[in-house]
VOGU-3710 file (C-alpha; in Angstrom, 3 decimals, decimal comma):
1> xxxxxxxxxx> -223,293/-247,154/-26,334  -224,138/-248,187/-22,708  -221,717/-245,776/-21,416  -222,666/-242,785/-23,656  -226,196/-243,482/-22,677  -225,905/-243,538/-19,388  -227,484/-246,975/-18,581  -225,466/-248,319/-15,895  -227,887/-247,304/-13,483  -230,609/-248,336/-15,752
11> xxxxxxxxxx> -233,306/-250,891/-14,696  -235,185/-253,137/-17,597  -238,889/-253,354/-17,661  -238,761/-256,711/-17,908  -241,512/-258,692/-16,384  -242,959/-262,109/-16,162  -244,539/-262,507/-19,359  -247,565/-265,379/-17,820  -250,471/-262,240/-17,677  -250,763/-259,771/-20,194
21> xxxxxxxxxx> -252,429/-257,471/-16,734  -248,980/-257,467/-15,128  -247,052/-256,418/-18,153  -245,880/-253,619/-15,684  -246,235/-254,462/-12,130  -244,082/-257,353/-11,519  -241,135/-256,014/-9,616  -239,801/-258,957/-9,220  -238,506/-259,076/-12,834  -236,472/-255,633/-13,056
31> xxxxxxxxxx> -233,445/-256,740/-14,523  -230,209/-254,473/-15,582  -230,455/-254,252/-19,591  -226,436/-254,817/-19,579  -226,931/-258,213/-18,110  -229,954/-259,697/-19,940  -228,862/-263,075/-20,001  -230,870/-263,359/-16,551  -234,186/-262,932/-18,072  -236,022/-264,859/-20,689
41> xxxxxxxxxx> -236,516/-263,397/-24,044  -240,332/-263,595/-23,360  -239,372/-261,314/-20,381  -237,149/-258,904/-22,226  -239,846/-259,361/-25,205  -242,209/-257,486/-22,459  -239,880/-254,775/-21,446  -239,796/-253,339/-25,222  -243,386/-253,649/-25,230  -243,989/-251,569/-21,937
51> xxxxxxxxxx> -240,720/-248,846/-22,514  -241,662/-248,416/-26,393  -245,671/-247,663/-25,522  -244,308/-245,542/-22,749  -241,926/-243,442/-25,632  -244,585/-243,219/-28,250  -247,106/-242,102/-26,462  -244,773/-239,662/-23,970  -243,277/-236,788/-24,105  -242,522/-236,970/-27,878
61> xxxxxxxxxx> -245,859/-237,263/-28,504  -246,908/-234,634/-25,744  -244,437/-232,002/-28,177  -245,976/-232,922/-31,049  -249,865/-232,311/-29,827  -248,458/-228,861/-28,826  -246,126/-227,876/-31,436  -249,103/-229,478/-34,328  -251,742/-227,113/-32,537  -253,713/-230,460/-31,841
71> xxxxxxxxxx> -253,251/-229,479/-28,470  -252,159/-225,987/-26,538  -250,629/-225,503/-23,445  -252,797/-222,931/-21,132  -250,319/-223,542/-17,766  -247,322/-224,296/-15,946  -244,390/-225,470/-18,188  -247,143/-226,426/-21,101  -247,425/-222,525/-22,064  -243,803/-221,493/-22,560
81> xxxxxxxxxx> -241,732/-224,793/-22,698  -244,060/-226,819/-24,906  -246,337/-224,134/-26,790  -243,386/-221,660/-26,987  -240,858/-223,656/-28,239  -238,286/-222,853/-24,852  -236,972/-226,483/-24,611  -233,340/-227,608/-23,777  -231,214/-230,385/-24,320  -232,397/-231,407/-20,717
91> xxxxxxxxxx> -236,237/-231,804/-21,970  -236,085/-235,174/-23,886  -232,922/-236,554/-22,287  -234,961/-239,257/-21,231  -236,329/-240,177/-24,095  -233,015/-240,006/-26,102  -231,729/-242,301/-23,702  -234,831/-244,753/-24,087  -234,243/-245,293/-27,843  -231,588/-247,224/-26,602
101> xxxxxxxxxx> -231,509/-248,541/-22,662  -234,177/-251,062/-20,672  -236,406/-251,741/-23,428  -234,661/-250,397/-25,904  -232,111/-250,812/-28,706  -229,655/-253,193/-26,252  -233,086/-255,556/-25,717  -234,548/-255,747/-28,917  -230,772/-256,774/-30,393  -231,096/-259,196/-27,733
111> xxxxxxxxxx> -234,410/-260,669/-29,030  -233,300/-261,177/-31,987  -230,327/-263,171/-31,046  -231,776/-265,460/-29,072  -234,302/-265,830/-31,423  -232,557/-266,806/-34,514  -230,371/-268,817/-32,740  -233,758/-270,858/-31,686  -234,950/-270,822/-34,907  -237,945/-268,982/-34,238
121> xxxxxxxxxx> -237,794/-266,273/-37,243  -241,324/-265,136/-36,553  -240,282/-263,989/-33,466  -237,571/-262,372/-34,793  -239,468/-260,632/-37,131  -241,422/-258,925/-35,033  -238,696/-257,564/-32,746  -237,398/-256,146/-35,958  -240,616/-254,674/-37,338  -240,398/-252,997/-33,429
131> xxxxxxxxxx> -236,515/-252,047/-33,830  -237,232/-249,652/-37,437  -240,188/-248,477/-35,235  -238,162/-247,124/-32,620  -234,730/-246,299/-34,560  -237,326/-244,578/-37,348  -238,954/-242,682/-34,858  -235,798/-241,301/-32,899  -234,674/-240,514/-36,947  -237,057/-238,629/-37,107
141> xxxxxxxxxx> -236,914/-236,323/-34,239  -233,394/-236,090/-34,157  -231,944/-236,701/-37,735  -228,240/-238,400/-37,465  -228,459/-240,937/-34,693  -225,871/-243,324/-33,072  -227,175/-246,805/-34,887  -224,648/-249,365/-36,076  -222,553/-248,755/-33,188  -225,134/-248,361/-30,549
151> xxxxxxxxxx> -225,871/-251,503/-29,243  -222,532/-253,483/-28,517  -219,494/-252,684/-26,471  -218,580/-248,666/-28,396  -218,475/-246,365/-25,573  -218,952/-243,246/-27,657  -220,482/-244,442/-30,775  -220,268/-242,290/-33,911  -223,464/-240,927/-35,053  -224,539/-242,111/-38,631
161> xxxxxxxxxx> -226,094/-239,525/-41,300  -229,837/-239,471/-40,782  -230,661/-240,272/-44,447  -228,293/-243,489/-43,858  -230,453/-244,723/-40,761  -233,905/-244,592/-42,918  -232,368/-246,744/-45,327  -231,013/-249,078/-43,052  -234,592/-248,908/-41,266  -235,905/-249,853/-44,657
171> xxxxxxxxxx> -233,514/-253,202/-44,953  -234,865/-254,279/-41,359  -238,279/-253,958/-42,279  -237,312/-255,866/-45,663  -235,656/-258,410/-43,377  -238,373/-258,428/-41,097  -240,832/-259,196/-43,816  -238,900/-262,519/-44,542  -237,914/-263,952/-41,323  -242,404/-263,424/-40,576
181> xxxxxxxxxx> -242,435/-265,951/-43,554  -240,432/-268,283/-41,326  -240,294/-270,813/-38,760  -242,381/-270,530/-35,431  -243,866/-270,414/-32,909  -243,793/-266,717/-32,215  -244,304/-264,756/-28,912  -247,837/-265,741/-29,170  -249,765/-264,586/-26,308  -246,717/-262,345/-24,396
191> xxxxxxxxxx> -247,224/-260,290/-27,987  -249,689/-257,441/-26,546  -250,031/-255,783/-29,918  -251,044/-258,693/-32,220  -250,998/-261,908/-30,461  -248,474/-263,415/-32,409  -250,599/-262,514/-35,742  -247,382/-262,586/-38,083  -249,946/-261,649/-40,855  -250,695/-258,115/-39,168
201> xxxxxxxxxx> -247,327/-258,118/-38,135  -246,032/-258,003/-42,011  -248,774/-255,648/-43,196  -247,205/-253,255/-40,607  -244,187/-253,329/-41,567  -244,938/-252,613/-44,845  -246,823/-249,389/-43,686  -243,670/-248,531/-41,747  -241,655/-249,061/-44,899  -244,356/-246,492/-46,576
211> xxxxxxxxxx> -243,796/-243,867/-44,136  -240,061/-243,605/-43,956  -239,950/-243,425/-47,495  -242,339/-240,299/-47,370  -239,715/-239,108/-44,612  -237,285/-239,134/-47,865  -239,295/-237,056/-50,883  -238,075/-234,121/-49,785  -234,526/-234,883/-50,389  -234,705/-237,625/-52,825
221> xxxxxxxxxx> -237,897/-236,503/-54,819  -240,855/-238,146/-56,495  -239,214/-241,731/-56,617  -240,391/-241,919/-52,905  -243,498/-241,681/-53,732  -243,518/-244,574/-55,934  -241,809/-246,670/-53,130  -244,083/-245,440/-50,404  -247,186/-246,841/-53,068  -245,023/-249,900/-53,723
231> xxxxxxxxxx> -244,942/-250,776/-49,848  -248,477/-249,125/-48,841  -250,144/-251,351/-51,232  -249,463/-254,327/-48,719  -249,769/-252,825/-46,079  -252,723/-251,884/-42,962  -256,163/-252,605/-45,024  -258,735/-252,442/-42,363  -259,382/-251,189/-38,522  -258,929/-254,588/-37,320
241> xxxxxxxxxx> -254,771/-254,730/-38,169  -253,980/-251,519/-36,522  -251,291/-251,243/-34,290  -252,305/-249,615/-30,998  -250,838/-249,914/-27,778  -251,468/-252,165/-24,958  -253,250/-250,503/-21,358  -255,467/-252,016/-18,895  -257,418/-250,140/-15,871  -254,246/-251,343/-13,279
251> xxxxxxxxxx> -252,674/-248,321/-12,112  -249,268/-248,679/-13,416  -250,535/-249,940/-16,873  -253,177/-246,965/-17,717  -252,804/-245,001/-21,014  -250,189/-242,029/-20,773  -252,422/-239,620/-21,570  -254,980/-240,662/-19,297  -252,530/-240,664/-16,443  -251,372/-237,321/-17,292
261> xxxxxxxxxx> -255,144/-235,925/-17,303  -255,955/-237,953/-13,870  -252,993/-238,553/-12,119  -250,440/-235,880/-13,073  -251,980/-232,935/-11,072  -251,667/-231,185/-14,435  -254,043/-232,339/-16,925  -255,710/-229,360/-17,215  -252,664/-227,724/-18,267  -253,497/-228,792/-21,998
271> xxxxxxxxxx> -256,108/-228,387/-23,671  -257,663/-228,549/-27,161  -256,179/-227,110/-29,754  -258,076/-224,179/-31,891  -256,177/-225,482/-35,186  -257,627/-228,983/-35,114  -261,144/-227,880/-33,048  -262,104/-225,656/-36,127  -261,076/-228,322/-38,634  -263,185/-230,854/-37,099
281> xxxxxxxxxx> -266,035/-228,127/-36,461  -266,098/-227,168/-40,606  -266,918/-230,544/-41,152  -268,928/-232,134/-37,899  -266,394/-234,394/-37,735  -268,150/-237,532/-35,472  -264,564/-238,000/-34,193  -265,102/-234,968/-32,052  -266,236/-236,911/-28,992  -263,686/-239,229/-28,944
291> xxxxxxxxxx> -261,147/-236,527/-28,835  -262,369/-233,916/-26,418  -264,774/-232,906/-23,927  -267,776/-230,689/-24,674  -267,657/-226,879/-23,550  -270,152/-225,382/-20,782  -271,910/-224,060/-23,668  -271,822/-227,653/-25,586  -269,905/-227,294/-28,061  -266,676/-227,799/-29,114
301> xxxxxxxxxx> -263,756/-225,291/-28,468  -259,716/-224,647/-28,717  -257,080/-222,259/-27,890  -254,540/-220,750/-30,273  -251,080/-220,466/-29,289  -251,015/-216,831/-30,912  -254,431/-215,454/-30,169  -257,301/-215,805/-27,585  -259,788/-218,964/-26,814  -262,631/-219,843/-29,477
311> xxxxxxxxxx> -266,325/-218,126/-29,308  -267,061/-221,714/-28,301  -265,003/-221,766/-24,973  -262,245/-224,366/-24,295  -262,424/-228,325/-24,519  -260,396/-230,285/-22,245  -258,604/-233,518/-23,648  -261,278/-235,744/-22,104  -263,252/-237,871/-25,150  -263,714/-241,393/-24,829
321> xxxxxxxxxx> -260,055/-241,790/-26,056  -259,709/-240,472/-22,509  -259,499/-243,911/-20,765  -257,288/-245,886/-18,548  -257,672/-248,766/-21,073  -257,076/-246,777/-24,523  -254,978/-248,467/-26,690  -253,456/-245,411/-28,255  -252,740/-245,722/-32,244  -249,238/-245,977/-33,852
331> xxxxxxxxxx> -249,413/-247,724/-37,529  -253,137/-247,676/-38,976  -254,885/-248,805/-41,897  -255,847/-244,488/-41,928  -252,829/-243,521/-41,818  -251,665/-246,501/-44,852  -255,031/-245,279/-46,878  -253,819/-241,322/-46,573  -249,920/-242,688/-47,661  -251,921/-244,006/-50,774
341> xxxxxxxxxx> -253,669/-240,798/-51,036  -251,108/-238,110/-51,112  -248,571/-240,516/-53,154  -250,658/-241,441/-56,155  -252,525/-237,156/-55,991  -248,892/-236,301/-56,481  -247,932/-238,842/-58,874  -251,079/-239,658/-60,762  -253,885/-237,031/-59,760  -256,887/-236,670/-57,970
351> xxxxxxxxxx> -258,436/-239,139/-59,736  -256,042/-241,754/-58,525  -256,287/-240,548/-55,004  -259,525/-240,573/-54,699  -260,475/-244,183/-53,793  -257,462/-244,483/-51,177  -258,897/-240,514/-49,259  -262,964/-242,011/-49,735  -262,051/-245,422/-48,122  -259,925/-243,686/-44,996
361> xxxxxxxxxx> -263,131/-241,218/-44,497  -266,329/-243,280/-44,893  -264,052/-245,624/-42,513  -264,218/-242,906/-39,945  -268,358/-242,072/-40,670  -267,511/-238,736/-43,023  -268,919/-238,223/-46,282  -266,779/-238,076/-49,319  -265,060/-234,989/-50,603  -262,422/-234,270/-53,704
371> xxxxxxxxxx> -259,554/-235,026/-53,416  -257,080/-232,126/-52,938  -253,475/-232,495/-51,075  -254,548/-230,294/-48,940  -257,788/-232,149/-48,077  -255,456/-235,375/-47,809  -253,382/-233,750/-45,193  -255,756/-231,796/-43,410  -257,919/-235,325/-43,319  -254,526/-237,025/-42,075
381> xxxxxxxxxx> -253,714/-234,433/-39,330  -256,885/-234,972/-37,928  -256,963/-238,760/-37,712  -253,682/-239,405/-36,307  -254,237/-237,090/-33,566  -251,322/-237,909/-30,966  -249,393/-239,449/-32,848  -245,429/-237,854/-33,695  -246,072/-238,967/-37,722  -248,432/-235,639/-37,546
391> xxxxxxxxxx> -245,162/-233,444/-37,586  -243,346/-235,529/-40,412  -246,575/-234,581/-42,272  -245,614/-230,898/-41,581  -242,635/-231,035/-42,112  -243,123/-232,534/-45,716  -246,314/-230,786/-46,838  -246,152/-227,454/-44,623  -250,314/-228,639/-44,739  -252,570/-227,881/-43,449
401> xxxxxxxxxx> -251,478/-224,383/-42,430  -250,274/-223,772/-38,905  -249,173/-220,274/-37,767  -246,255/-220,767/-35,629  -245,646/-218,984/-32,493  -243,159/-215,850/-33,045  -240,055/-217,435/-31,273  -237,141/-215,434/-32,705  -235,223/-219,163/-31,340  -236,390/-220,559/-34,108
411> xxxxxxxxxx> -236,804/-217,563/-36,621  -240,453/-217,448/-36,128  -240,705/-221,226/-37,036  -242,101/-224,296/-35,674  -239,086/-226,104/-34,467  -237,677/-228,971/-37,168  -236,513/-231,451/-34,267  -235,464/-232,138/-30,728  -232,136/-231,226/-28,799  -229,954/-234,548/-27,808
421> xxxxxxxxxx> -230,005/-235,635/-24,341  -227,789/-233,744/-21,847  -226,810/-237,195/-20,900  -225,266/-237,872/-24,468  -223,834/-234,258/-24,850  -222,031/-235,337/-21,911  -220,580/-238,190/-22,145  -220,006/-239,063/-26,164  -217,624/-236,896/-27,569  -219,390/-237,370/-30,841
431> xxxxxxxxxx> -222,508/-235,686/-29,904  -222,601/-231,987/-30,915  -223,204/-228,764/-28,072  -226,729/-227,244/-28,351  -225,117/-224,345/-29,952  -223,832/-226,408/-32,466  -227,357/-227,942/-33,192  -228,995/-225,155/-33,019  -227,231/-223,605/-36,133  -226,944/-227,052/-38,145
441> xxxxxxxxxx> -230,031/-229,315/-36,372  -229,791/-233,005/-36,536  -226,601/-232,933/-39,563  -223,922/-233,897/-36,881  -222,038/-235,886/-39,610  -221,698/-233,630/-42,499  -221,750/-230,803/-39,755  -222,944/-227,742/-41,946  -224,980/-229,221/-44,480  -228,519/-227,882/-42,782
451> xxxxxxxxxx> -229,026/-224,312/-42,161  -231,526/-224,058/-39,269  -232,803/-226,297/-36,204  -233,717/-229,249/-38,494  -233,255/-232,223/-39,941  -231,203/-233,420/-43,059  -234,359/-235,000/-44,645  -236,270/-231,816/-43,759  -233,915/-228,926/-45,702  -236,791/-226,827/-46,963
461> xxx> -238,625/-225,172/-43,669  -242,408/-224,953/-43,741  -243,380/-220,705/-44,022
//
C-alpha cells in the first residue's frame, strides 16, 4: 500500500506530544510514516490526531456542505466544481491518499502494535475506535476500499467489497470495546479528544457501531435497524461525551473552516445554504447564530444551487462556530439520540421514537414536535451541519428533500460518492479508470453490480 499510495515522499505529522498547543507546530518531529520506529507512539498517537481532524473536517466535509445544500458555492471553483458536481479523480486525491499515509492507516496499525505489545489495551482501544472512524468514513465515500492489504508491505493491494469493510469496521469497534475494558494507562493527556476518558471512548464506539449499521439497511434491510438500536443504546448520552475535534487560536492549529473563511482568500466563496436557512427559519431554530452570520437586513438568508438568493439576502458562514478554537463535531450524543429516533419510528412507531427525537431537541433549546421520519431527518440534517454523516442520511432516507442540480454527469442526481485518487488510478493496477467508476461507482470488486456513480450499500438513488 505505500507504493500505491504514493507515500514515499510523505512526511508524518508527528509531533512532540508534551503540549497539547503544539500538536501541529513542532517541526522538529516530522517523521517519514514508512519509518515510524523513530518516533514514539505518543508522537505518532499525535499525528492521527492532527491528519484525521484535518480529513474530517476538509475537503470531504467542504463536498458534503455543498452537495447537502447546507452550504452553496457563489464563486471561483465553489460554483461549478463543488455546487455543480464537475469534480475529477484529481479533486480528493489527497484525501484518498490520507486514509492511509502520515497519520493514517500505516500509523494507527502502528499504535496498536506497540501498544499491545506494552500491554496497554486502553490505548489500543482507542487507536482502534479512530481506525473504523477513518476506514468507515473513506467506506463511505468511496464504497470498495483497499483494507486488509493496505497497511503492510502489498504494493498494489486488492480492493475489498465495500459491504465487507463495514463489517470488518464493526469487529474493530467490537474489539475496541474490549481491549477499553483493559489494562492501562492510556494516552492520557496526548489524547486531545477525551483525555484518556476510556468511558467516552467506549460510548463512541458504540455510536460508530450504530451508524455503520444504518450505512447497511438499505441492502440488508430492517435487521439494521435493530443492530443500530442494539449499539445506540450504549452509546453518546449527553453533550459532555461528544467527540469534537481539537483547535487552539495558534495559527497552524485553527479550525479548517475558520482558516478557510480567514485565511484562504476565499471564504466568501461559500455561503449559506437556502435548503438548511429555510429549515432553520420555519422553526426559529436558536442554532441559527451559531451557524451563520446575520444579513444587512438582519435576518437570516441562503442561496439555492438551482434558483436565485432568499428575500432575506445571503448569510456568510460566520456564527460563533466560526472560531479559530472550534472544536468541530464528529460522533454526538444528537446524532446517537436521532439513530434511536429513526430506528425504533421505523421499527416500532412514532410512539417509540418519540422520547429519543424530544431528548435530541429540548437538548438543542427547541420545543417538541411529533415524531415523523421526516421530522427525524430534517431535525438530523440540521444538527450535524458539517459533518459527511449528513450525506449517508441522504443517501438512506432521500430526506429531507433536496433538488439536485441538473448535471446530465450524474443523470440529474446528487452524486452517490467520490472519484479515487489520480495517485491510486495510477499506480495500483487494481483501482478502476474514472470511466469505469463512473458507470459502476464504488463496486470495483463485483465490477457491474451498481448501475450509476454510487456505492454498493447505496443501490437505490434518492429522486
Amino acid at each position: 500500500m505505500r507504493k500505491s499510495l504514493m507515500l514515499a515522499g510523505a512526511v508524518s505529522l508527528a509531533v512532540s506530544a508534551a503540549a497539547c498547543t503544539s500538536f501541529l507546530t513542532d517541526k522538529t518531529a516530522s517523521e517519514d510514516p514508512n519509518n515510524p520506529a523513530s518516533v514514539t507512539t505518543p508522537q505518532l498517537f499525535t499525528a492521527v490526531q492532527a491528519a484525521q481532524f484535518l480529513e474530517q473536517e476538509g475537503n470531504p466535509a467542504f463536498i458534503t456542505c455543498l452537495w447537502m445544500q447546507q452550504c452553496q458555492g457563489v464563486g471561483g471553483r465553489f460554483v461549478n466544481q463543488e455546487s455543480e458536481y464537475t469534480i475529477t479523480n484529481a479533486t480528493f486525491n489527497a484525501d484518498f491518499a490520507g486514509v492511509y499515509g502520515g497519520g493514517g492507516l500505516i500509523d494507527i496499525k502502528t499504535i496498536e502494535s506497540r501498544s499491545d505489545a506494552a500491554g496497554d489495551m486502553q490505548f489500543k482501544g482507542i487507536a482502534e475506535v479512530w481506525e473504523a472512524l477513518v476506514i468507515g468514513t473513506a467506506a463511505d465515500l468511496w464504497g470498495d476500499i483497499p483494507y486488509r492489504e493496505a497497511a503492510g508491505d502489498v504494493a498494489q493491494p486488492h480492493f475489498d467489497p465495500q459491504l465487507q469493510v463495514y463489517d470488518d469496521v464493526e469487529a474493530k469497534l467490537d474489539q475496541a470495546i474490549t481491549d477499553l475494558a483493559g489494562a492501562g494507562p492510556g494516552p492520557g493527556a496526548n489524547d486531545f479528544v477525551y483525555g484518556g476518558d476510556v468511558a467516552k471512548w467506549t460510548a463512541a464506539a458504540y455510536t460508530l457501531k450504530a451508524r455503520y449499521h444504518l450505512h447497511l439497511v438499505e441492502v440488508r434491510g430492517n435487521a439494521e435497524y435493530q443492530n443500530a438500536i442494539d449499539a445506540a443504546t450504549n452509546g453518546i448520552a449527553t453533550h459532555d461525551g461528544d467527540f469534537l475535534t481539537f483547535h487552539t487560536s495558534a495559527t497552524f492549529e485553527r479550525n479548517v473552516w475558520f482558516q478557510f473563511q480567514v485565511n484562504s482568500g476565499f471564504g466568501d466563496d461559500i455561503v449559506a445554504g437556502a435548503t438548511l436557512v429555510n429549515l432553520m427559519n420555519a422553526q426559529s431554530d436558536p442554532r441559527r447564530p451559531q451557524y451563520f452570520g446575520k444579513t444587512p437586513s438582519g435576518l437570516y438568508g441562503g442561496v439555492d444551487v438551482n434558483g436565485a438568493p432568499s428575500p432575506n439576502g445571503i448569510s456568510g458562514l460566520k456564527g460563533t462556530r466560526n472560531d479559530a478554537g472550534f472544536r468541530q463535531p464528529l460522533v454526538t450524543s444528537d446524532e446517537n439520540s436521532l439513530i434511536l429516533a429513526e430506528a425504533n419510528f421505523v421499527l416500532h412507531g412514532a410512539g417509540a421514537a418519540q422520547p429519543f427525537f424530544d431528548q435530541e431537541r429540548t437538548s438543542n433549546g427547541l420545543a417538541t414536535i411529533p415524531a415523523t421520519l421526516n421530522a427525524i431527518m430534517t431535525e438530523k440534517y440540521i444538527a450535524l451541519f458539517q459533518n459527511v454523516e449528513v450525506w449517508s442520511d441522504y443517501k438512506r432516507t432521500c430526506l429531507p428533500a433536496r433538488t439536485p442540480f441538473d448535471s446530465p454527469t450524474y443523470g440529474g442526481k446528487i452524486p452517490g460518492r467520490v472519484y479515487y485518487g489520480s495517485g491510486e488510478e495510477a499506480t495500483n493496477a487494481n483501482a478502476p479508470s474514472s470511466a469505469e467508476q463512473l458507470q459502476h461507482g464504488g463496486d470495483v470488486v463485483s465490477g457491474a453490480g451498481i448501475d450509476g456513480f454510487r456505492n454498493p450499500n447505496d443501490p437505490n438513488p434518492c429522486p
